[in-house]
C-alpha positions as CSV (number, residue, x, y, z in Angstrom):
1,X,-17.2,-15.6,-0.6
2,X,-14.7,-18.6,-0.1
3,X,-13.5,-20.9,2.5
4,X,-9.9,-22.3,1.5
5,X,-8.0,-23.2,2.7
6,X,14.7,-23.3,1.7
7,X,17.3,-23.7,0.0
8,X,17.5,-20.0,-2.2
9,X,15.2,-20.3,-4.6
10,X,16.2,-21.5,-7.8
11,X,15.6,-20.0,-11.4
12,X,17.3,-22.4,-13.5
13,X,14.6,-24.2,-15.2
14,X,14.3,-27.2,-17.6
15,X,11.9,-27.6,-20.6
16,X,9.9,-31.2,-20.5
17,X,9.8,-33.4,-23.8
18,X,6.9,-31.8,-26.1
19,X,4.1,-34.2,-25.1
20,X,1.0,-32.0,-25.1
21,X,-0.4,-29.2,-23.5
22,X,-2.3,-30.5,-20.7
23,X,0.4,-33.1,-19.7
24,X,3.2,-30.5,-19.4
25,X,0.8,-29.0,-17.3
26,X,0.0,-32.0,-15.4
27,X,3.8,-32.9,-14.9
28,X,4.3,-29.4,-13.5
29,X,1.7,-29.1,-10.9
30,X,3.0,-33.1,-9.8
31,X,6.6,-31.3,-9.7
32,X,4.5,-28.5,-6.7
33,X,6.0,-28.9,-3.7
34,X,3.4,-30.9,-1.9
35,X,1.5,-29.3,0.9
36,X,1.7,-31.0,4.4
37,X,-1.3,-31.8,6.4
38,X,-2.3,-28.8,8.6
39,X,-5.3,-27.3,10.6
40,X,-5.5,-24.3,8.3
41,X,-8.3,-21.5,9.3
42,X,-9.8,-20.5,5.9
43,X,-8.1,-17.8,3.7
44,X,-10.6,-14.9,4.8
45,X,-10.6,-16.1,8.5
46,X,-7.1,-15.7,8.3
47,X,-7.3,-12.4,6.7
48,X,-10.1,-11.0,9.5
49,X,-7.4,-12.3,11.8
50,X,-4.6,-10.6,10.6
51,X,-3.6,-7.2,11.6
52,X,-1.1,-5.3,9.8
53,X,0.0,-1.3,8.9
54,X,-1.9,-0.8,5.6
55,X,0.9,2.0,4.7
56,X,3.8,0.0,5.3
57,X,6.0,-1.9,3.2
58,X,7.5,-4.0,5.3
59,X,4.4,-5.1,7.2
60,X,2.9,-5.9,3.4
61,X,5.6,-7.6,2.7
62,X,5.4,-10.4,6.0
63,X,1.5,-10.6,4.8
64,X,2.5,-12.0,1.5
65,X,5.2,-13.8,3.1
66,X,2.7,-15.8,5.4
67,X,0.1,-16.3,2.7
68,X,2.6,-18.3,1.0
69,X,4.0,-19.8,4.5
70,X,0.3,-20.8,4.5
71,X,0.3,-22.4,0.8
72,X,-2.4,-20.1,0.0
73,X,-0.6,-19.4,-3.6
74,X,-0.9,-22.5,-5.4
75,X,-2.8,-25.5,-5.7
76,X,-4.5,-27.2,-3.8
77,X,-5.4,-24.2,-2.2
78,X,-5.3,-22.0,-5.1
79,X,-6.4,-23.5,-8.4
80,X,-3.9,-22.5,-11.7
81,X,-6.3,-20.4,-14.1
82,X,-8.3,-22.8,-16.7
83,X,-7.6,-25.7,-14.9
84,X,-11.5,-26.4,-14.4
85,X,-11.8,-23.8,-11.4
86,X,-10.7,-20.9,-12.4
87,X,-13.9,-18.9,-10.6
88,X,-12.4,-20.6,-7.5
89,X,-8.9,-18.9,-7.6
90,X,-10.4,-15.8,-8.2
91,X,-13.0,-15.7,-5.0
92,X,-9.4,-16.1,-3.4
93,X,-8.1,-12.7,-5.4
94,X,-11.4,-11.3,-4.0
95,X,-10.9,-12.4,-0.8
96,X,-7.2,-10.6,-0.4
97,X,-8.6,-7.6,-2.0
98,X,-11.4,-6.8,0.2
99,X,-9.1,-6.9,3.1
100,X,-6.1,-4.9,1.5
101,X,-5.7,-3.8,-1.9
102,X,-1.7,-3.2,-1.6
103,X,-1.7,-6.7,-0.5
104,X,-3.5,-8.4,-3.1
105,X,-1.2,-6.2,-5.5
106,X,1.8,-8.3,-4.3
107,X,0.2,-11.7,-3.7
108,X,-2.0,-11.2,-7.1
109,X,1.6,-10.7,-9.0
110,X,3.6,-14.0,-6.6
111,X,0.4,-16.3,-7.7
112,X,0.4,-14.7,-11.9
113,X,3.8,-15.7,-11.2
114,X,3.5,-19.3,-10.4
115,X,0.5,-19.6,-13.0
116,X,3.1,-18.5,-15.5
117,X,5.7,-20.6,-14.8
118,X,3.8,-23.9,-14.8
119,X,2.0,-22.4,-18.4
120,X,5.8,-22.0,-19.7
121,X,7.1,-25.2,-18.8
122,X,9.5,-23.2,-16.1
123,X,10.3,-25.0,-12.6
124,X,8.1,-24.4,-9.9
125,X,9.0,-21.8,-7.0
126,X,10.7,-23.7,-4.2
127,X,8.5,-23.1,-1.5
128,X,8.8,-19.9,0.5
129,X,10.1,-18.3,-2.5
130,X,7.9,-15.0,-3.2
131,X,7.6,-13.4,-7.0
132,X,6.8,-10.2,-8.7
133,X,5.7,-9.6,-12.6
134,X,7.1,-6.7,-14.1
135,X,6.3,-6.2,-17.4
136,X,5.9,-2.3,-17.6
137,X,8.0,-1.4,-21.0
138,X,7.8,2.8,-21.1
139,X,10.1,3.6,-23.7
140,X,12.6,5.4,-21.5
141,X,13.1,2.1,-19.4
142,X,14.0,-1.0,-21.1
143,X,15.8,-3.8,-20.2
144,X,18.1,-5.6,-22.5
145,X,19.5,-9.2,-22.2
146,X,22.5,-10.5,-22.9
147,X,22.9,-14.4,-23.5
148,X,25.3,-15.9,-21.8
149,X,24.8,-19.4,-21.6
150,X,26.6,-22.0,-24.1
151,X,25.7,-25.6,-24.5
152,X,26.0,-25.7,-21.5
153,X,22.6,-23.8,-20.6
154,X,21.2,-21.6,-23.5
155,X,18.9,-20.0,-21.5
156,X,21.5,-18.2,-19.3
157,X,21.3,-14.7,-19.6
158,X,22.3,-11.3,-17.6
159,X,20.0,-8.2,-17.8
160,X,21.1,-4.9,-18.0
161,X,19.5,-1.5,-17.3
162,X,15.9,0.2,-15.5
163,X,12.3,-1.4,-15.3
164,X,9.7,0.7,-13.8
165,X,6.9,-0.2,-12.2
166,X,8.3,-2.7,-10.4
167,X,5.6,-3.2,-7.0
168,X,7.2,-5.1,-4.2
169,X,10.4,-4.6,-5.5
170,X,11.6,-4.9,-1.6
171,X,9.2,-7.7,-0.8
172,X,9.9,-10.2,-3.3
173,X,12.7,-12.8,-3.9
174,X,12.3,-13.4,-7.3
175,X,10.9,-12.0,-10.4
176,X,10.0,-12.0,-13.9
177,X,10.8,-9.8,-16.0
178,X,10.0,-8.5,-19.5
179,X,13.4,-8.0,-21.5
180,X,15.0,-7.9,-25.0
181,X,17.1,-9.7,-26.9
182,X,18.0,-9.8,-29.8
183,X,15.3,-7.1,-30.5
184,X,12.9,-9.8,-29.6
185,X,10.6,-9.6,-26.9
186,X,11.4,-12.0,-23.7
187,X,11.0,-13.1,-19.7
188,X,13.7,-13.8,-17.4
189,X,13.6,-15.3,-14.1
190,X,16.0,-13.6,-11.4
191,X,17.1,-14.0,-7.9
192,X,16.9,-10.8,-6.2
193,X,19.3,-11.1,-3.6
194,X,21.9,-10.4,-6.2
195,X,24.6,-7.5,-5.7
196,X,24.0,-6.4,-9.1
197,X,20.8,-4.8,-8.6
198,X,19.3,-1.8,-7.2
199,X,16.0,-0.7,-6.0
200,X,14.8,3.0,-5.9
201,X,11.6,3.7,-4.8
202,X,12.2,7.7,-4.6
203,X,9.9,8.5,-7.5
204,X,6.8,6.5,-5.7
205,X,4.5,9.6,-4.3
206,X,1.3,7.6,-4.2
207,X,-1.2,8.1,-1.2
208,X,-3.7,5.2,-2.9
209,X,-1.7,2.1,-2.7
210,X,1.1,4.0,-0.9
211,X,2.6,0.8,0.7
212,X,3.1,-1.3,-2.9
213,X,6.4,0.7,-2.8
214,X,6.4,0.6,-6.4
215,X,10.5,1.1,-7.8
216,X,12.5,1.5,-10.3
217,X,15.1,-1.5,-10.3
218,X,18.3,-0.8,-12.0
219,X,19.9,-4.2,-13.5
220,X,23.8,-4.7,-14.3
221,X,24.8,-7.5,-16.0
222,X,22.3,-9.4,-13.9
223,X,22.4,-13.2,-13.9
224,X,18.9,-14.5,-15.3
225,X,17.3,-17.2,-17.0
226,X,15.5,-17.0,-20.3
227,X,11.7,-18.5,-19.8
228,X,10.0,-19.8,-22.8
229,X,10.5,-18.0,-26.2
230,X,10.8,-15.0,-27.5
231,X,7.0,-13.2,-27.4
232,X,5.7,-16.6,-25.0
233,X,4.4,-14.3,-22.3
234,X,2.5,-11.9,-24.4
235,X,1.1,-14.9,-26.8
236,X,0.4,-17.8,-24.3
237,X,-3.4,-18.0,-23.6
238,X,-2.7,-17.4,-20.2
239,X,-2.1,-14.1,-20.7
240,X,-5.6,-13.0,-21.2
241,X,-6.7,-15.2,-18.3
242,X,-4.1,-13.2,-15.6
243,X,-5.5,-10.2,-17.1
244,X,-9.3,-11.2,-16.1
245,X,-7.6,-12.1,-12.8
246,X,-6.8,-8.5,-12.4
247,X,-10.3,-7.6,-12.7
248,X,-11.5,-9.9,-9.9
249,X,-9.2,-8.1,-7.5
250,X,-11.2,-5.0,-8.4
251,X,-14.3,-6.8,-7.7
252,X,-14.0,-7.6,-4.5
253,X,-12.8,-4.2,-3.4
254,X,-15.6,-2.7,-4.9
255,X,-17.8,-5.5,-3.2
256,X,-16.5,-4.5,0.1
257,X,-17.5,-1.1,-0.2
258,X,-20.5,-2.2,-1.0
259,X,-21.2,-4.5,2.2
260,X,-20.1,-1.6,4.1
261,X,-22.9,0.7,3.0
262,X,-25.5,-2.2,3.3
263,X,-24.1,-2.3,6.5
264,X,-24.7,1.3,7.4
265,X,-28.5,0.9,5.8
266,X,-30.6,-0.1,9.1
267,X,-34.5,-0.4,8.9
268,X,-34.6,3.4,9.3
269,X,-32.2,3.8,6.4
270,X,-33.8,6.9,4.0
271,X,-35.1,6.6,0.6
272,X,-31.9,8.1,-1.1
273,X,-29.4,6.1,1.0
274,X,-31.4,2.8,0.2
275,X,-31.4,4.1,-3.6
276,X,-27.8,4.0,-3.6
277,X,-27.9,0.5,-2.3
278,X,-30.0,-0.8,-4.9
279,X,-27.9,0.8,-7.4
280,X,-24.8,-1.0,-6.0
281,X,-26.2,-4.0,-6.3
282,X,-27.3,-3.8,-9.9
283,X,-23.9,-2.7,-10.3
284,X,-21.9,-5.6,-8.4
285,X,-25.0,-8.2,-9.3
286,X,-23.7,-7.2,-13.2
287,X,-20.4,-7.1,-12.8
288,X,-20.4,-10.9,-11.0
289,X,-22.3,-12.3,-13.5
290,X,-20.1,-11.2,-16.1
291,X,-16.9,-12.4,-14.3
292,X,-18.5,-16.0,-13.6
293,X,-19.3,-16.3,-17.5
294,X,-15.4,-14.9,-18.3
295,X,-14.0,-18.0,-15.3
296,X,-16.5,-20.5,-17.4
297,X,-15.4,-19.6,-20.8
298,X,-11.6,-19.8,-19.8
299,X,-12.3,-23.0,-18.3
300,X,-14.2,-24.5,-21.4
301,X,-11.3,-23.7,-23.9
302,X,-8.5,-22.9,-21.8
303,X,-6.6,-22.7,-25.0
304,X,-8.6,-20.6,-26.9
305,X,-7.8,-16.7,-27.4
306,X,-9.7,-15.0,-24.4
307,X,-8.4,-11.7,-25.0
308,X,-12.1,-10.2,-26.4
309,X,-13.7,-11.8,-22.8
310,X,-10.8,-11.0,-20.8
311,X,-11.2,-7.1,-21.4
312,X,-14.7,-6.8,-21.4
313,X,-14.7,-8.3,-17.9
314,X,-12.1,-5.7,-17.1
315,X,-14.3,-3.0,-18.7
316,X,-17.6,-4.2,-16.8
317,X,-15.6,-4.2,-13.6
318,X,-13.9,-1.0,-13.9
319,X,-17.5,0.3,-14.8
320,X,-19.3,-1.4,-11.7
321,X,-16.1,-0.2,-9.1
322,X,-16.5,3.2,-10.3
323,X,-20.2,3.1,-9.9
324,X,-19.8,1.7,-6.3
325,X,-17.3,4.3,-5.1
326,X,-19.8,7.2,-6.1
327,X,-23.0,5.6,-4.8
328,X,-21.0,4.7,-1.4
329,X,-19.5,8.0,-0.8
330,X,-22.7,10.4,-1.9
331,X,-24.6,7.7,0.7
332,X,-22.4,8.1,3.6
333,X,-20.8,11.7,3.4
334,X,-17.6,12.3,4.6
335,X,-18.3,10.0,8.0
336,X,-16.0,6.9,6.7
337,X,-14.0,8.5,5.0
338,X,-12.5,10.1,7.8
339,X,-13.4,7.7,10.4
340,X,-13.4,4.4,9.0
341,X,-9.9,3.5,8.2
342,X,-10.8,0.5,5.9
343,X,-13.4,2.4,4.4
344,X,-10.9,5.3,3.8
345,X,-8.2,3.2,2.6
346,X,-10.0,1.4,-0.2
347,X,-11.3,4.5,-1.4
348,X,-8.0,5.7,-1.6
349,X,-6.4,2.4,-3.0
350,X,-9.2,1.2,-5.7
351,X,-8.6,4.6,-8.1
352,X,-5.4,3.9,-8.2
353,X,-5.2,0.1,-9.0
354,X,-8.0,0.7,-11.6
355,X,-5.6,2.7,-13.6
356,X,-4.2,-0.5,-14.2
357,X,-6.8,-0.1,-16.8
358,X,-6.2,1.7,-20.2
359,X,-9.2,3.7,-19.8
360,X,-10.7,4.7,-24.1
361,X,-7.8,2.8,-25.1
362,X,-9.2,-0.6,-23.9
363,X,-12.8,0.1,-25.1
364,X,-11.3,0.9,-28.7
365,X,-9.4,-2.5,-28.7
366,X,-12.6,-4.1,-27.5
367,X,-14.4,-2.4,-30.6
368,X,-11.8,-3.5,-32.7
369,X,-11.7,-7.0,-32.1
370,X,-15.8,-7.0,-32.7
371,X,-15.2,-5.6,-35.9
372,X,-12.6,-7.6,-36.8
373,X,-14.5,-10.7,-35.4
374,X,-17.6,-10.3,-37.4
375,X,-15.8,-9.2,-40.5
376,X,-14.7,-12.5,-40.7
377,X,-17.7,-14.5,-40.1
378,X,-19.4,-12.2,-42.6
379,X,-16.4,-13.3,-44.8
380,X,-17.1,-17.2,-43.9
381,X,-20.8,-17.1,-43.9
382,X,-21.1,-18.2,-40.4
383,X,-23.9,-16.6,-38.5
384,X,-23.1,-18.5,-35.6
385,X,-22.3,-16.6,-32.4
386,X,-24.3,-13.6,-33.0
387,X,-23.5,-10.9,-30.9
388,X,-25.3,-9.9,-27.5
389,X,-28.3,-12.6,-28.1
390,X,-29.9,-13.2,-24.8
């Protein structure tokens, strides 16, 4: 797999002089707080090492707090996506998620944070500073910004009113959030600690990925601070990349399930249990190859729209962790999953996170965009990039 190794946190953040892509990126990730020299165990030794309640949110909550103690959230340790090793930062996901997927929930969402950040120009975390992404907009719980800020500082701004969906809400110091203002579609940075906000976790009934504490976090007149533009988050190319991310997480739950049936398949295994090994590995075999390609293709054109590659790794995933689950449980019964609490756990948890997924509505925007892509090389003659040629 892989072998890797305050004042409050600030939100304020300063746009550099427009001098290129890759430099602002460049400047930011000189601007990371520097990691000291340490004797560092590698990320999964740490996380074979590390014992903590599955189902509770506090004990999640320290786990992300030490991975970031450790450093393991940013580079050097964790590459940014498209930055040349993007298949590198999501072994890592993988990594967390075969241990605990309510963990990598939270430290999948602190790291998307950081990635974003340095993508929009925003100032780095201050170290031990821990993040969430809540971008969830039902329509009965929207946020609304207000700016505040003069010439002072433009981008000051307070939030008002309910996002749902917000993992971690308890666990986190910081987040961004999706807002509106001005009818126009935005991201705020904002401190938690402030008096201003609550958390409700109440409506959170889930047995899979139970200790995620998911909340609803009421906002009033919240101080927050505008990051990029209106519509940046949604139109940077870096959101298809996090998105891909997403499905690595899934991966390497799914590949855990699957070690722990090869595990269970001794030289005396049967002919139907060793059938549904081979099946999982045609499914994880596929699945890896396909989310290797999407890492190469993001970092070829990191700038490029990767929102057609980006879902169908999601897809191919989802397919391949669905296929696991049912090979792994008709193999093994009801054994593990009553007396294998990892096992039982990530059955429990993987479901859940895959929902995460839009199902039909996914594959019909996947369709779409095929259309639509070779409508308009059919337009401009181009028979170039022909699809599903071996």
């Amino acid at each position: 797999m892989l072998d890797m190794r305050d004042r409050e946190a600030g939100v304020s953040v300063g746009l550099p002089q427009d001098t290129g892509d890759a430099a602002k990126s460049r400047r930011w990730t000189a601007q990371c707080p520097q990691p000291v020299a340490r004797e560092a165990s590698s990320l999964e030794d740490f996380l074979e090492d590390a014992y903590f309640d599955s189902n509770d949110p506090a004990a999640l909550g320290q786990m992300l707090r030490a991975l970031v103690e450790r450093e393991d959230d940013r580079p050097p340790f964790l590459p940014l996506p498209g930055h040349g090793q993007t298949l590198m930062r999501w072994r890592a996901l993988a990594a967390v998620a075969a241990r605990d997927l309510g963990l990598v929930k939270l430290f999948e969402g602190h790291t998307d944070a950081v990635a974003i950040l340095a993508e929009l120009q925003g100032a780095p975390p201050t170290p031990g500073s821990r993040w969430a992404v809540w971008a969830a907009e039902p329509p009965d719980a929207r946020v609304q910004a207000t700016q505040v800020g003069f010439r002072s500082d433009e981008r000051a701004l307070q939030l008002s009113g309910t996002k749902a969906w917000c993992s971690g809400a308890q666990a986190v110091s910081h987040a961004l959030v999706t807002a509106w203002l001005d009818d126009q579609p935005v991201l705020a940075a904002v401190a938690m600690d402030q008096t201003s906000i609550a958390i409700d976790t109440s409506k959170w009934q889930a047995v899979g990925m139970k200790a995620t504490a998911s909340a609803d976090v009421r906002f009033e007149q919240t101080s927050a601070t505008l990051i990029g533009t209106a519509h940046s988050y949604v139109r940077r190319p870096g959101f298809w990349h996090g998105g891909a991310g997403i499905a690595a997480c899934w991966y390497g739950a799914a590949a855990q399930i699957g070690r722990m049936l090869r595990e269970a398949c001794g030289p005396r295994a049967d002919a139907q249990r060793l059938a549904h090994l081979g099946a999982v590995e045609v499914a994880l075999a596929g699945a890896a190859a396909v989310l290797r390609e999407t890492a190469a293709h993001i970092d070829a054109d990191p700038f490029a729209d990767s929102q057609r590659e980006a879902m169908r790794a999601r897809l191919v995933v989802e397919e391949a962790a669905n296929a696991v689950m049912r090979h792994a449980t008709r193999a093994l019964g009801a054994g593990p999953l009553c007396r294998n609490a990892h096992f039982a756990r990530l059955l429990a948890d993987l479901p859940v996170f895959l929902r995460q997924s839009h199902a039909e509505r996914d594959l019909a925007a996947l369709g779409e965009s095929i259309v639509a892509k070779t409508a308009a090389k059919t337009v401009a003659q181009n028979a170039g990039d022909t699809p599903w040629t071996l």
